[in-house]
C-alpha positions as CSV (number, residue, x, y, z in Angstrom):
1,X,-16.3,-12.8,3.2
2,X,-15.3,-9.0,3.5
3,X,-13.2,-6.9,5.4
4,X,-14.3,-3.9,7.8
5,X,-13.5,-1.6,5.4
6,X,-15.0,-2.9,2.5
7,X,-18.2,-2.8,4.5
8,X,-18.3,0.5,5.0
9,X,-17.5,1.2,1.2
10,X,-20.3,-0.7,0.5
11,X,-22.1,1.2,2.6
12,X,-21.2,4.8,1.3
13,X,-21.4,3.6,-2.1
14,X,-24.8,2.2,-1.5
15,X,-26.0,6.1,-0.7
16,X,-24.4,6.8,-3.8
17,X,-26.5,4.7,-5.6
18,X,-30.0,6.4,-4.3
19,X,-30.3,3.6,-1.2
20,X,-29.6,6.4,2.0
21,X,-28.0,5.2,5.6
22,X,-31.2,5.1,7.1
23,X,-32.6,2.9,4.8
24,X,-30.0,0.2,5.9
25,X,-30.1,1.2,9.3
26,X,-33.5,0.6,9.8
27,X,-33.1,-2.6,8.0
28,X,-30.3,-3.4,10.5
29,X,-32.1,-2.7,13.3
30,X,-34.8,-5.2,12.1
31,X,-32.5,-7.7,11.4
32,X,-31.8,-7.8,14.9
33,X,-35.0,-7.3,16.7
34,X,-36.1,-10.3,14.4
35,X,-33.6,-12.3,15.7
36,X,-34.3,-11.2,19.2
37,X,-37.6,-11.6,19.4
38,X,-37.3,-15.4,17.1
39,X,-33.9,-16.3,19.9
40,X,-35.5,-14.8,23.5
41,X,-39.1,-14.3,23.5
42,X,-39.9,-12.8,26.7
43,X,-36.3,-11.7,27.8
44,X,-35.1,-8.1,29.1
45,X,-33.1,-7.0,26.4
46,X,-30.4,-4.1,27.1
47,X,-28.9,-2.4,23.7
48,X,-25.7,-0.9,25.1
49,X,-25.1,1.9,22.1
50,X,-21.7,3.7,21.0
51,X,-22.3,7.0,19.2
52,X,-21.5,5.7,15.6
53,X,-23.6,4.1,13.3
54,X,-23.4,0.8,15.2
55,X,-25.3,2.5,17.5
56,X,-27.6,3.4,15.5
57,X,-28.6,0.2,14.7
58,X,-29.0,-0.3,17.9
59,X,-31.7,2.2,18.1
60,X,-33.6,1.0,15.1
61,X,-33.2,-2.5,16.7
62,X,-34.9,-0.8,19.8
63,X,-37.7,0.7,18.4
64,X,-39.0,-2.6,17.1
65,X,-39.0,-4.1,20.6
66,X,-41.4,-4.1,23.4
67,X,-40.7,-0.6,25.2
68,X,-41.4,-2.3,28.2
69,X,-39.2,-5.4,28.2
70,X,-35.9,-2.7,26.7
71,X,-33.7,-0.5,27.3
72,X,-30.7,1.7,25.6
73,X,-28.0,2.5,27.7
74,X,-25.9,5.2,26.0
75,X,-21.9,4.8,26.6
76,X,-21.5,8.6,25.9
77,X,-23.5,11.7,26.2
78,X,-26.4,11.7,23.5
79,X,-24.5,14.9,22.3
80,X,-22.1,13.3,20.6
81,X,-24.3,10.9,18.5
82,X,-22.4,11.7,15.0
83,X,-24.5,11.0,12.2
84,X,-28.0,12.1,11.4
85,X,-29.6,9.1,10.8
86,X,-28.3,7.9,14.2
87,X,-30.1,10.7,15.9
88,X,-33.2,10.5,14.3
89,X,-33.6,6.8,15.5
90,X,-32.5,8.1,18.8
91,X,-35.1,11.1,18.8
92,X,-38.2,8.4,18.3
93,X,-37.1,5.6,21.1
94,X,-39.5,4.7,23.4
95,X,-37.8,2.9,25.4
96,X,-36.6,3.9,28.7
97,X,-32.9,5.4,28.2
98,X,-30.1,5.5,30.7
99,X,-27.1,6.6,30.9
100,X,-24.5,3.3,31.0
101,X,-23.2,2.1,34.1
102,X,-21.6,-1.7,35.3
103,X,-24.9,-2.0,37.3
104,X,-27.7,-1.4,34.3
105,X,-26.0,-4.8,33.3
106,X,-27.7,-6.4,36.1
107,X,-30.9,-5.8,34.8
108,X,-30.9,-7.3,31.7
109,X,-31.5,-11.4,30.7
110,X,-29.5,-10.3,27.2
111,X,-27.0,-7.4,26.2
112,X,-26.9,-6.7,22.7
113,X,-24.1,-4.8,22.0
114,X,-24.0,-1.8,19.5
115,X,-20.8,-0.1,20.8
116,X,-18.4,-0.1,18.5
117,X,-18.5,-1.4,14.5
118,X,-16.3,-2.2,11.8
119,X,-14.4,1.4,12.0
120,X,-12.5,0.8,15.1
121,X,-8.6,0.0,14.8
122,X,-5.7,0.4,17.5
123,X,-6.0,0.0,21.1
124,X,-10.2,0.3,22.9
125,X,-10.4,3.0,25.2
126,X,-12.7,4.5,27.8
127,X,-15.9,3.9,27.9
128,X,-15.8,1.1,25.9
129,X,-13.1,-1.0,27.3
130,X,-15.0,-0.7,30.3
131,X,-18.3,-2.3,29.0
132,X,-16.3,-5.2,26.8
133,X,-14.9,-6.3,30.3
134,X,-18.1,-5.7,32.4
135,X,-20.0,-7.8,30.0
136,X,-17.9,-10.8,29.4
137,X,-17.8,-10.6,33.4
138,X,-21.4,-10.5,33.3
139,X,-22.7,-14.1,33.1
140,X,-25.5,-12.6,30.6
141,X,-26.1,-13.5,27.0
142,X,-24.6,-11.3,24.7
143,X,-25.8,-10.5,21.0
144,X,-23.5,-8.5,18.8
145,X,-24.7,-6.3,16.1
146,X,-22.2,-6.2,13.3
147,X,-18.9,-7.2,14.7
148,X,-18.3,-7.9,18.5
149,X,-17.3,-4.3,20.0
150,X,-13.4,-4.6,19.7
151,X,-13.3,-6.9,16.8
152,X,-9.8,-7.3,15.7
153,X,-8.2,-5.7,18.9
154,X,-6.7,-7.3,21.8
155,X,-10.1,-5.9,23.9
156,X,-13.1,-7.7,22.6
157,X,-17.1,-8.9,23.5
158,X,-17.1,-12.1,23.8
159,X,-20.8,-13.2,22.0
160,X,-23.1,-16.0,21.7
161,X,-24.2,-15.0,18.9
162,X,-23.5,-11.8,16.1
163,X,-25.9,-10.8,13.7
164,X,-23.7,-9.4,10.6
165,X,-24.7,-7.5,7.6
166,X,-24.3,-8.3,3.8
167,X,-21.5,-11.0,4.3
168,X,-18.9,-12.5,7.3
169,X,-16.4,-9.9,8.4
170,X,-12.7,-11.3,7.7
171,X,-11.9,-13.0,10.7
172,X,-15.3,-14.0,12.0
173,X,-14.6,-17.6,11.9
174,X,-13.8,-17.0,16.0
175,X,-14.5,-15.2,18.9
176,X,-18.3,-14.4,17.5
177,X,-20.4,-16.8,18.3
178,X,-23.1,-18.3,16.0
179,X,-22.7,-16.0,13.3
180,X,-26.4,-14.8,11.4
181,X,-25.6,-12.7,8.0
182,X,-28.6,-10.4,7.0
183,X,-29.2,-8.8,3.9
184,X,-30.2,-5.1,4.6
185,X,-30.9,-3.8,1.1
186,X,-27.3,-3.1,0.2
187,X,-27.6,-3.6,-4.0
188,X,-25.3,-5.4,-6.1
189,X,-23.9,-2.1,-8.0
190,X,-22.7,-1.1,-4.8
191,X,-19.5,-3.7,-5.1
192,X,-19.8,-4.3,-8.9
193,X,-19.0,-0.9,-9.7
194,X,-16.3,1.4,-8.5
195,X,-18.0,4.6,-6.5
196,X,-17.1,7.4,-3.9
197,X,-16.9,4.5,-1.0
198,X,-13.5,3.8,-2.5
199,X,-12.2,6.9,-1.2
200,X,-12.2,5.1,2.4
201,X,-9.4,2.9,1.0
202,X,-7.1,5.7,0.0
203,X,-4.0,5.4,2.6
204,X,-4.1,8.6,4.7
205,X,-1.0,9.8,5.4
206,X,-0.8,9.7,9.6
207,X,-0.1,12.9,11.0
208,X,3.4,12.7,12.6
209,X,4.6,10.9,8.8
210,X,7.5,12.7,7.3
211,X,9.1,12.3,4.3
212,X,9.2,8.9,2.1
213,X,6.9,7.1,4.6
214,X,3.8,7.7,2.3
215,X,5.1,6.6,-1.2
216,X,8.2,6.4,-3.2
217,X,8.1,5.9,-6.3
218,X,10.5,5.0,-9.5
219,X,9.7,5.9,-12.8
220,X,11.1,4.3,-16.0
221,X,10.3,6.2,-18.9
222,X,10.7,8.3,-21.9
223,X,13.4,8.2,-24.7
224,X,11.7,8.5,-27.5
225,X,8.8,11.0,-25.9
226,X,9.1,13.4,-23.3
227,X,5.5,13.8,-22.3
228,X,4.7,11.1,-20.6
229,X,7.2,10.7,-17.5
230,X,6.3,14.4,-17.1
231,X,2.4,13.8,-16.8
232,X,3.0,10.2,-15.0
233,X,5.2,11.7,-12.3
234,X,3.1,14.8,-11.6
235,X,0.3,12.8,-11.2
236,X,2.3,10.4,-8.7
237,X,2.8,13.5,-6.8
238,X,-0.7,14.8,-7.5
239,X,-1.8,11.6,-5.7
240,X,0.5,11.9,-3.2
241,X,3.3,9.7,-3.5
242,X,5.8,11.5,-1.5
243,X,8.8,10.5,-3.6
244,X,9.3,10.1,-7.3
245,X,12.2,9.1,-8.9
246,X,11.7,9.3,-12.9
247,X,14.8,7.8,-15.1
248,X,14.7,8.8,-18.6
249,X,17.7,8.8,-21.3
250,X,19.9,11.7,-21.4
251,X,18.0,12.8,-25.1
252,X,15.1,13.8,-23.1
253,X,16.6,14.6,-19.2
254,X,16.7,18.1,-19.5
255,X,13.3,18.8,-21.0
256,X,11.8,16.4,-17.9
257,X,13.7,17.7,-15.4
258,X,12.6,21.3,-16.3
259,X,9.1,20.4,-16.6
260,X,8.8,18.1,-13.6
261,X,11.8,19.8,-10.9
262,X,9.9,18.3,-8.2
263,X,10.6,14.8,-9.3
264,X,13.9,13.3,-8.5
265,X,15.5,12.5,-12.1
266,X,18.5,10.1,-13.6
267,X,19.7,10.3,-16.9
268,X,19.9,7.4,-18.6
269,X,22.3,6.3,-21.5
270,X,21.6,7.2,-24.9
271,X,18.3,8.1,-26.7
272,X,16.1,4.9,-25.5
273,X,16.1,2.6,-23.0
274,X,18.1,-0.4,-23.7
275,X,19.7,-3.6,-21.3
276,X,22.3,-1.6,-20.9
277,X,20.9,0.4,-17.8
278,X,18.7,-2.8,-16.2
279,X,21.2,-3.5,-13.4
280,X,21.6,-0.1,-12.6
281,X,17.3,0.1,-12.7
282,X,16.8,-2.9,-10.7
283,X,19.6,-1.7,-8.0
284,X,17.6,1.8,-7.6
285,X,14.5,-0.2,-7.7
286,X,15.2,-1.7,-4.0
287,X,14.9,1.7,-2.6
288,X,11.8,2.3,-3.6
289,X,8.0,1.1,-2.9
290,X,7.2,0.8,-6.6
291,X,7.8,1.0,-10.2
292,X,6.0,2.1,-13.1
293,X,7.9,1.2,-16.5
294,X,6.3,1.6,-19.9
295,X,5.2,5.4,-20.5
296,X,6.9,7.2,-23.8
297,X,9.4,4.3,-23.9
298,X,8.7,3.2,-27.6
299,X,8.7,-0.6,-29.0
300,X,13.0,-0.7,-30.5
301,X,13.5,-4.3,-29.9
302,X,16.2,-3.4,-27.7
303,X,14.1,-1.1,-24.8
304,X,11.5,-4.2,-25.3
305,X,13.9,-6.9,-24.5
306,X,15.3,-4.6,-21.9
307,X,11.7,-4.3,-20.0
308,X,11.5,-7.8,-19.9
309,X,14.5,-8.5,-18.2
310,X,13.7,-5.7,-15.6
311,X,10.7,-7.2,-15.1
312,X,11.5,-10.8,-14.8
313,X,14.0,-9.8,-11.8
314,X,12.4,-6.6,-10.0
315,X,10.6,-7.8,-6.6
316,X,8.6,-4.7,-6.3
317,X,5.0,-4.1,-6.7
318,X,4.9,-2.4,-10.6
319,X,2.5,-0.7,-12.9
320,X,3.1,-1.3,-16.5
321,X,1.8,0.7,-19.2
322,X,1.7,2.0,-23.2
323,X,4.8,0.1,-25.0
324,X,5.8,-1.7,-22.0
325,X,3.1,-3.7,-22.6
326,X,4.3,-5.2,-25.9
327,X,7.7,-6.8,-23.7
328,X,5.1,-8.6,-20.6
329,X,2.9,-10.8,-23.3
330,X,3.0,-14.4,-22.1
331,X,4.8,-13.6,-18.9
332,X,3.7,-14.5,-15.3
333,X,3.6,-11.6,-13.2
334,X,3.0,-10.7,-9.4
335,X,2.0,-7.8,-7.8
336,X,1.5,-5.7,-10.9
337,X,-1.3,-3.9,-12.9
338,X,-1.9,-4.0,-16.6
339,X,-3.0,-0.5,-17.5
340,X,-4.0,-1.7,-21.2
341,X,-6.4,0.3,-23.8
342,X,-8.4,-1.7,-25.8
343,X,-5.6,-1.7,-28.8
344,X,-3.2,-2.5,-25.9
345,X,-5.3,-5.6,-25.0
346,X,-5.6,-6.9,-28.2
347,X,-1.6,-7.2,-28.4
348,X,-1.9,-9.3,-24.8
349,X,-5.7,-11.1,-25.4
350,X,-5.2,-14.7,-26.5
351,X,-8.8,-15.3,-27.1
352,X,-9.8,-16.1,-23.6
353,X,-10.8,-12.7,-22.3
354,X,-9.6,-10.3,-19.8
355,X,-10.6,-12.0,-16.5
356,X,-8.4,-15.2,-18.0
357,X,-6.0,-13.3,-18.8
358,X,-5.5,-11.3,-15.5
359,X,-5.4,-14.9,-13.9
360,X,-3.0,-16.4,-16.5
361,X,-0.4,-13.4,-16.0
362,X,-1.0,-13.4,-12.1
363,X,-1.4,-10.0,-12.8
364,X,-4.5,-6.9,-12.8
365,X,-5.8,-6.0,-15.8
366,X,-7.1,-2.0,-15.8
367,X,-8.5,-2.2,-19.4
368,X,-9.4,1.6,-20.0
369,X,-12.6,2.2,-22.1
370,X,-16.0,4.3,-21.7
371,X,-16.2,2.1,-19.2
372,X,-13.3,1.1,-17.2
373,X,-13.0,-2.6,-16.5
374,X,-10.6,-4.1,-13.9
375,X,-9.9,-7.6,-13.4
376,X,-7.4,-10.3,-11.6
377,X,-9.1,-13.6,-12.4
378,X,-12.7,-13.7,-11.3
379,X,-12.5,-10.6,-9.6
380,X,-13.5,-8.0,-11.3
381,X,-15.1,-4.4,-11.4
382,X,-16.8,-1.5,-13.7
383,X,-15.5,2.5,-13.2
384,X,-18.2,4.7,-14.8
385,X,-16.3,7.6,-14.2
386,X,-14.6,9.7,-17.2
387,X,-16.5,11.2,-20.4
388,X,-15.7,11.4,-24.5
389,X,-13.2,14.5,-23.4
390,X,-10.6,12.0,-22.0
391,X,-9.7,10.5,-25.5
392,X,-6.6,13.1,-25.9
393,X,-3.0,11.8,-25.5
394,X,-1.6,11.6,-22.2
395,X,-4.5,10.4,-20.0
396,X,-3.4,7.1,-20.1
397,X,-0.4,8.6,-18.7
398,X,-2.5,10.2,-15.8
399,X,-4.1,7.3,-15.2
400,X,-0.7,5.1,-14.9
401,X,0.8,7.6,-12.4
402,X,-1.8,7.7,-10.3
403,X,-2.0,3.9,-9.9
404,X,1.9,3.6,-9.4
405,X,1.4,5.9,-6.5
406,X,-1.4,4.2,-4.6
407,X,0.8,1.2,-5.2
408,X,3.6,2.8,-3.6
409,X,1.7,4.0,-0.7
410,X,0.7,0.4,0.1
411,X,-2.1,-0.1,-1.5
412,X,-3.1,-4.0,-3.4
413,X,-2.3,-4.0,-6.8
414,X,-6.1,-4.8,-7.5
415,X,-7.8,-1.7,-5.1
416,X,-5.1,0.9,-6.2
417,X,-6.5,0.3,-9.4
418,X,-9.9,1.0,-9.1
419,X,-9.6,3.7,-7.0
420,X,-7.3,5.1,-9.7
421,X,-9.4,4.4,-12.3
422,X,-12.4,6.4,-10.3
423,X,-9.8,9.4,-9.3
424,X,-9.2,9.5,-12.7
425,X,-12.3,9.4,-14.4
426,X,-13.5,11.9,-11.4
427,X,-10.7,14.6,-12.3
428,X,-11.6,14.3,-16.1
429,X,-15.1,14.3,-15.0
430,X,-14.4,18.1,-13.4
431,X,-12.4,19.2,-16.3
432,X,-14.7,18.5,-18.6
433,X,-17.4,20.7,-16.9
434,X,-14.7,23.9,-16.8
435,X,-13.2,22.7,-20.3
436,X,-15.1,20.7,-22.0
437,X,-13.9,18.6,-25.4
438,X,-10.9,21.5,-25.1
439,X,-9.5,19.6,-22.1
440,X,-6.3,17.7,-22.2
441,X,-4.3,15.5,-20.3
442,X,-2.6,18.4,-18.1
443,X,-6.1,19.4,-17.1
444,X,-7.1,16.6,-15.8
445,X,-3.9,16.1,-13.8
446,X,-4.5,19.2,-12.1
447,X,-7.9,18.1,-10.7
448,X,-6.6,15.2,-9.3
449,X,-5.8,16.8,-5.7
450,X,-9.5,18.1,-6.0
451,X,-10.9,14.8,-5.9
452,X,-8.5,13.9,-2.7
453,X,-9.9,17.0,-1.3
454,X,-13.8,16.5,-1.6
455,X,-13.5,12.5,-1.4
456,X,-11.4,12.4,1.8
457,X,-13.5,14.6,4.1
């Protein structure tokens, strides 16, 4: 079972992988006129079409179907059909066309309804509301493609039957009717691996948010190196987390604070982290959305001892990375992601394996490699994104930021990091075609906001 949303990631990372929209709309549409013509031989059949892809189906469904026993009645002008595919099913119907109206209803023995899919969210509006009550008024059989039109929503078609695509929607158990899941040519890759679908999952700020309501993060690091809370809470910020707090010992303060002045900063006791400043830590932490701990903190036995007891008794979702790793070993964990290289996961591997030990911890395991693996018991996925050029100190760094903001804008431990694992690889990806084996870590931060840019159109 799925969400909306992962269906329509699956979707845009299927076209990634070679297999185009139209490919799987056709093969929608002749999921359904199969099922039409198998369920109501003979019937008038009315396709009552949105100007999404849902639609579309709708029109591939309809040029499969006697011309003379259909019709497609559009809800909006054929103008504002949005995606190309869509319109080119549309161009090629034969099938009488009309524009919708309460009274085309009358005609038909079945509506199949291709108003609305899985992207709708909120309140239904006009001209949809008006169809979801006209046809559960109707006394006609209705089919929906997909999802009932207003799926989720307090306005919803009310079918006998919906034919789905790939897997159950989450949720489908009611208010759908006999459910019939189709397989439309969507491969395996397209969910197994990590691809530019993600992007639909990255938490778009709304647009009257103001400040802190899209990500506040606190970062523990530093003492013994400087570096890395710099890179980590630039590329926070670089992902958009609109707060970051970064706590470092006094040794290093200044140099961060110089280096990162858009970062909130506390100076911490002495010249390493050590138990001494957990109560203060874990008091900040409640003000904030997230936590990374673990970049530049170095293994003394006292800063080890000290991330374990921050982490035993901080309730907030938390990435933890480079020697905070060492303290977690054996430890249950909620909410958090591992962010391990492959040295890392040898310290934390018992024998049985990453997926097993993701599940034993409670925890996501983001084990960075040429190919990026990330786990949380037997979930699991592949990012193929990054190259050779990313071996340089500090992307680990990257990489840890980037997930401790998605974390801290509200994304699942296990999503925020794949889709950090992909933004990642993707930035290093553009650096190393402008820089090439030359790049380093600060490059690859810097392309960061490039990726938002071209992945969130």
């Amino acid at each position: 079972m799925i969400t909306p949303l992962e269906s329509r990631v699956l979707d845009a990372n299927s076209e990634a992988l070679g297999v185009p929209v139209k490919e799987l709309m056709g093969n929608a549409g002749r999921a359904v006129a199969d099922f039409l013509k198998d369920s109501y031989p003979g019937k008038k059949v009315m396709f009552v079409c949105g100007t999404g892809n849902n639609g579309g189906d709708g029109f591939a469904a309809a040029l499969l179907m006697d011309p003379g026993s259909c019709k497609v009645a559009l809800l909006k002008k054929a103008s504002g059909i949005r995606t190309a595919e869509a319109r080119e099913y549309y161009s090629v119907l034969e099938c009488p066309i009309v524009p919708y109206s309460r009274e085309e209803l009358d005609w038909a023995d079945v509506i199949v309804d291709c108003a609305l899919g899985t992207g709708i969210s909120g309140e239904v509006h006009e001209p949809y509301k008006g169809f979801i009550e006209a046809a559960n008024g109707s006394g006609r059989t209705i089919i929906s493609v997909d999802v009932p039109s207003g799926f989720g929503t307090g306005t919803a078609i009310s079918p006998v039957a919906t034919v789905t695509f790939y897997d159950m929607k989450t949720g489908m158990e009611s208010g759908c009717g006999k459910v019939v899941v189709a397989d439309i040519g969507i491969p395996e890759e397209a969910s197994r691996y990590v691809g530019p679908g993600d992007m639909l999952r990255y938490p778009v700020p709304e647009p009257d948010s103001h400040k802190g309501r899209n990500g506040r993060l606190l970062v523990i690091s530093g003492g013994p190196y400087f570096g890395a809370p710099v890179l980590a809470s630039m590329s926070a910020l670089r992902t958009g987390a609109d707060l970051v707090h970064v706590c470092v010992p006094e040794s290093v303060f200044d140099i961060v604070a110089s280096s990162c002045p858009v970062a909130i900063g506390t100076r911490l006791p002495g010249d390493h982290l050590t138990s001494q400043s957990v109560d203060r830590l874990l008091e900040m932490s409640s003000r904030y959305d997230a936590v990374l701990i673990g970049p530049g903190l170095g293994d003394a036995q006292d800063t080890l001892d000290a991330v374990r007891a921050f982490v035993e008794r901080c309730d907030r979702p938390m990435v933890i990375d480079a020697d905070g790793l060492k303290a977690v070993r054996g430890m249950r964990l909620h909410d958090a992601v591992l962010t391990p290289h492959h040295g890392e996961f040898a310290s934390l591997d018992d024998g049985s394996g990453i997926g097993s030990m993701s599940e034993k911890m409670d925890a996501t395991i983001l084990l960075k490699g040429r190919e990026d693996m990330i786990c949380h018991g037997k979930r699991c996925r592949i990012n193929r994104t990054g190259n050779a050029g990313m071996t340089g100190g500090g992307t680990g760094d990257v990489l840890a930021g980037c997930t401790a903001a998605l974390l801290s804008k509200g994304m699942a431990p296990f999503d925020a990091a794949c889709l950090a694992a992909y933004i990642c690889g993707s930035a290093g990806d553009r650096a190393f075609a402008d820089k090439s084996y030359g790049l380093t870590a600060m490059d690859v931060l810097e392309e960061i906001p490039h990726v938002l840019r071209d992945g969130l159109r």
